[in-house]
N, C-alpha and C positions, 0 to 999 in steps of 0.2 A: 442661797438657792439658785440666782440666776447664775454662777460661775460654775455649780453642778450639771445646770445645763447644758453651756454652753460647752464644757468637757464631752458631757454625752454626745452632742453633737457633733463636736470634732473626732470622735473615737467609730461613731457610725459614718459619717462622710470617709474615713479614714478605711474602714471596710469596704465600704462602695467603691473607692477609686481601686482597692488593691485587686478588689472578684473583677473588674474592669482591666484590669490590667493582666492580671491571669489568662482572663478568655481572647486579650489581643483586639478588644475595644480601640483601648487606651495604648500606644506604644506595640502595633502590632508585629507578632513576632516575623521574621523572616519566613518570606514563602519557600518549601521547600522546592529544586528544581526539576522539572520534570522532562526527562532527556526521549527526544520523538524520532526515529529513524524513519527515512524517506529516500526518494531516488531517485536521480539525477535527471531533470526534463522530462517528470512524468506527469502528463497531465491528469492519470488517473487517483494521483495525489491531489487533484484540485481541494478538495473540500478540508484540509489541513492549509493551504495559503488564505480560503478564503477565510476560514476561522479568525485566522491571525489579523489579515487584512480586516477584518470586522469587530475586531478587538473582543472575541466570544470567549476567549482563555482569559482573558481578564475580568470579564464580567463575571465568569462563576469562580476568582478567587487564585484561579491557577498562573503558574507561570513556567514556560514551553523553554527547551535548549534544541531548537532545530539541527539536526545532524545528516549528511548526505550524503548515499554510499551511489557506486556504481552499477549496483544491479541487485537481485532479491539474495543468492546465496553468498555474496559478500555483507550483504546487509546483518543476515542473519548470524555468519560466523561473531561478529561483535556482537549481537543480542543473544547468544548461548553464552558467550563470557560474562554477562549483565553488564554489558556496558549502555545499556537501551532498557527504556520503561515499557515503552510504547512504540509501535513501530506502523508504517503502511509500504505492505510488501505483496507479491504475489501468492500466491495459495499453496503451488504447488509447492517452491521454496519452503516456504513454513512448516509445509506438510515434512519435507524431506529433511527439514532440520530437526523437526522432533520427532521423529521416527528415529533418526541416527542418534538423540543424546537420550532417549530415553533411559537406556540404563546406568546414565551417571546423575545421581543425585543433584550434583556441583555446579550443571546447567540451569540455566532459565530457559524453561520451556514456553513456547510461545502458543499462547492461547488464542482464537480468535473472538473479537466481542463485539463487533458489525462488520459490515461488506462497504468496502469502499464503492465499488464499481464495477458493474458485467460489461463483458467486451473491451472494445478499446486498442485492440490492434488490428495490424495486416500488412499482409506477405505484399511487397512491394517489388515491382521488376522493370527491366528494357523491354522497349518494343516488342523483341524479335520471340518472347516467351508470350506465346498467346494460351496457353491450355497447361493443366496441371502436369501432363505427361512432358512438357515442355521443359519442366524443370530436370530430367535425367543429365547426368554430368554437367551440370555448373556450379557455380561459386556464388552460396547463398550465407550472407551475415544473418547472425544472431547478436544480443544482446548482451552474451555471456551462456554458456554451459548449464544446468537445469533451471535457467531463467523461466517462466511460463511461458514463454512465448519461443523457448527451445523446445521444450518440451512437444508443444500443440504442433510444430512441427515435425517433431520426430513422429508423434502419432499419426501426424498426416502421410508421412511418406509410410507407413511400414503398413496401414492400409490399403495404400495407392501402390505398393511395390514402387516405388522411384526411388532412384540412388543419387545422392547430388553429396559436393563436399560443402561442409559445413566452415562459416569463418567465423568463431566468434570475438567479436570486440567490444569496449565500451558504445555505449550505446548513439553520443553527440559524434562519432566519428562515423557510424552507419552511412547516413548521407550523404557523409563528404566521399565515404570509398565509391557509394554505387556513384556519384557523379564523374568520381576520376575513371571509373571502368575497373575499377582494381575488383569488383564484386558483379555478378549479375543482378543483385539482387538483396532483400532481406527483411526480415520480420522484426520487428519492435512496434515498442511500447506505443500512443502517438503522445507529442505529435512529430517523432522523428519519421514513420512513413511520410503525413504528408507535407513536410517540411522537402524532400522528394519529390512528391508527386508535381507541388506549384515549383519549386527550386528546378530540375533537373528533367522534369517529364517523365517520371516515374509513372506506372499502368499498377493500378490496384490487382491483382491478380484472385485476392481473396483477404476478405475481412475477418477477422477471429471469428466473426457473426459467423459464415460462414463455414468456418472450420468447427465448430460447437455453440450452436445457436444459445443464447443466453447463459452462457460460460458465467460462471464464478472468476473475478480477475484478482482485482489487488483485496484485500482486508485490513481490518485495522485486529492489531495482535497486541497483546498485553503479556507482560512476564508473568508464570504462574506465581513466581514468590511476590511479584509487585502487589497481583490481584489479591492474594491470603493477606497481606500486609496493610492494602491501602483498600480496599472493596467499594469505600465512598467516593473516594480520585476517581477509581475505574467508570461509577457511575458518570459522575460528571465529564469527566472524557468523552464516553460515546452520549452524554446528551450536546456536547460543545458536536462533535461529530455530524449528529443529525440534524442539528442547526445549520450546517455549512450543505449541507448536501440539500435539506429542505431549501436554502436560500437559491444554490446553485438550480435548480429545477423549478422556482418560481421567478430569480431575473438572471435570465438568461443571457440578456447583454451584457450587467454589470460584472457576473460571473468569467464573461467574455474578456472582459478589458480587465479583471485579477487574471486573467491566466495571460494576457496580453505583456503585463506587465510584469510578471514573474518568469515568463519565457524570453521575451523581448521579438518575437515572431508578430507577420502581420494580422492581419485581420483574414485574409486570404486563409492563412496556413492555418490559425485557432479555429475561423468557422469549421472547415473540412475536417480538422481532428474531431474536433467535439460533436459531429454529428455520426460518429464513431462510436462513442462513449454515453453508458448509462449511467447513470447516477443513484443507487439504490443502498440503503443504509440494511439490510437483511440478507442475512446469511446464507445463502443455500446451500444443504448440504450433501443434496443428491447430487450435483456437480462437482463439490467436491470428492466424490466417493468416486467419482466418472475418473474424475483425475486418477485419484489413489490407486485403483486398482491399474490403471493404464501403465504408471508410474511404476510397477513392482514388477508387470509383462513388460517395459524396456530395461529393467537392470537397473532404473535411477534410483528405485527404495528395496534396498535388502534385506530390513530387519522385520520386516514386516509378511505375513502369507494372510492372502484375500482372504482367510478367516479371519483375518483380527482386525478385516476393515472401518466396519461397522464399530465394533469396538473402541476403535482408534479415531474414527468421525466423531463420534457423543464427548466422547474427552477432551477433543479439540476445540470442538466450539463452546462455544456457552453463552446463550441467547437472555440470559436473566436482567440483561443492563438494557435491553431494545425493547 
């Protein structure tokens, strides 16, 4: 009798370890990787370092492949290929990226599932441009071509009628052109305005605030096949997300010195950006809409007619993880 026992017991302990080992207890399986597209010196990607920096992707299980392109419509070309699960990009970019692959099945279309951040840039200049009309015939950088912050500019001038040539380049070289004099001028992300402004004596001309008061800026996007596939990832994403962005809005020095140390800029140049910059984890999607239809009256979105705005809004977003 006792050796019958002692069988049974070893055949139930023998079950327990194996349901233990199955759910990854015991011997757990490999985390799958989770690939995050971002952009290059953008501090409105804060709340993506400080996650990391805070080790929040490891506390809910996850583990991140940080990837860094040079601007939103480069970012995006690799996340319509799937080469990106998850991306923090500008609005308009995303907007124009899935409007262009909609009719090919083979894309990952990019969903948005919180707001990184409103605002966050401004048109930067020489001395000698004191007033909007000031900008007629010069040499104004951008970030890149339907970058958001090309974009806000082209809206700006075809309202204002002004004609100015446009330069676009990567975005860490902005700075160093308006310092050499090669540019008048230029709009980006921050904190390469004010990395300018303290560096070079750059003149704020106008803040994205400014040019669309509480603008929709960068977002955090999801692949639509990643979202159908993973639904539970997704959630946990935008709760790591709104951890970083709650954290960034309650310490605001520590936040200071993660952006301090992932840009390598002073204290100078991080205060002055980031009082730039909002930090809001919700969607808005009446600015986006401001954008969309804007975007279709310059030629940037073709496949689209302001009927299928709205449409094309509700599809895009999707608020169900906030």
């Amino acid at each position: 009798m006792p050796n019958k026992i002692l069988i049974i017991s070893i055949i139930a302990l023998i079950v327990v370890v194996g349901g233990l080992y199955a759910s990854g207890i015991i011997f757990p399986s490999e985390v799958e990787t989770i690939r995050v597209g971002y952009l290059t010196g953008d501090l409105h990607h804060l709340p993506l370092f400080v996650a990391i920096n805070q080790s929040y992707f490891e506390e809910y299980g996850m583990k991140i492949e940080p990837k860094e392109y040079a601007n939103g419509p480069t970012l995006m070309q690799e996340f319509l290929a799937g080469e990106l699960d998850f991306a923090y990009v500008g609005a308009p970019p995303a907007m124009s990226a899935r409007a262009n692959a909609l009719s090919d099945p083979t894309y990952h279309l990019p969903v948005v599932i919180a707001s990184a951040n409103l605002e966050g840039s401004a048109l930067v200049v020489d001395a000698d441009i004191k007033t909007p009309e000031d900008l007629n015939g010069k040499v104004i950088g951008t970030p890149g071509t339907g970058t958001i912050q090309d974009i806000m500019l082209s809206i700006f001038l075809t309202n204002h009628n002004i004609n100015l040539t446009k330069n676009p380049t990567t975005i860490s070289y902005l700075p160093l052109e308006f310092s050499k004099g090669t540019i008048d001028g230029f709009i980006g992300w921050e904190p390469a305005p004010s990395i300018a402004a303290v560096q070079s004596g750059a003149q704020v001309l106008l803040t994205s605030h400014e040019l669309f008061p509480n603008h929709q800026c960068c977002v955090l996007v999801v692949s639509n096949k990643y979202l159908d596939a993973h639904p539970d990832i997704v959630q946990k994403f935008v709760d790591v997300h709104k951890m970083a962005n709650q954290y960034i809005n309650d310490n605001p020095e520590f936040a200071k010195q993660i952006a301090m140390g992932k840009t390598g800029y002073s204290s100078e140049i991080i205060d002055l950006a980031l009082s730039h910059i909002v930090y809001d984890s919700t969607p808005d999607p009446e600015s986006m809409t401001h954008f969309l239809h804007s975007m279709i009256d310059l030629g940037v979105v073709t496949t689209l007619t302001h009927d299928e705005v709205v449409s094309f809004i509700n599809a895009f977003i999707d608020t169900r993880f906030i």
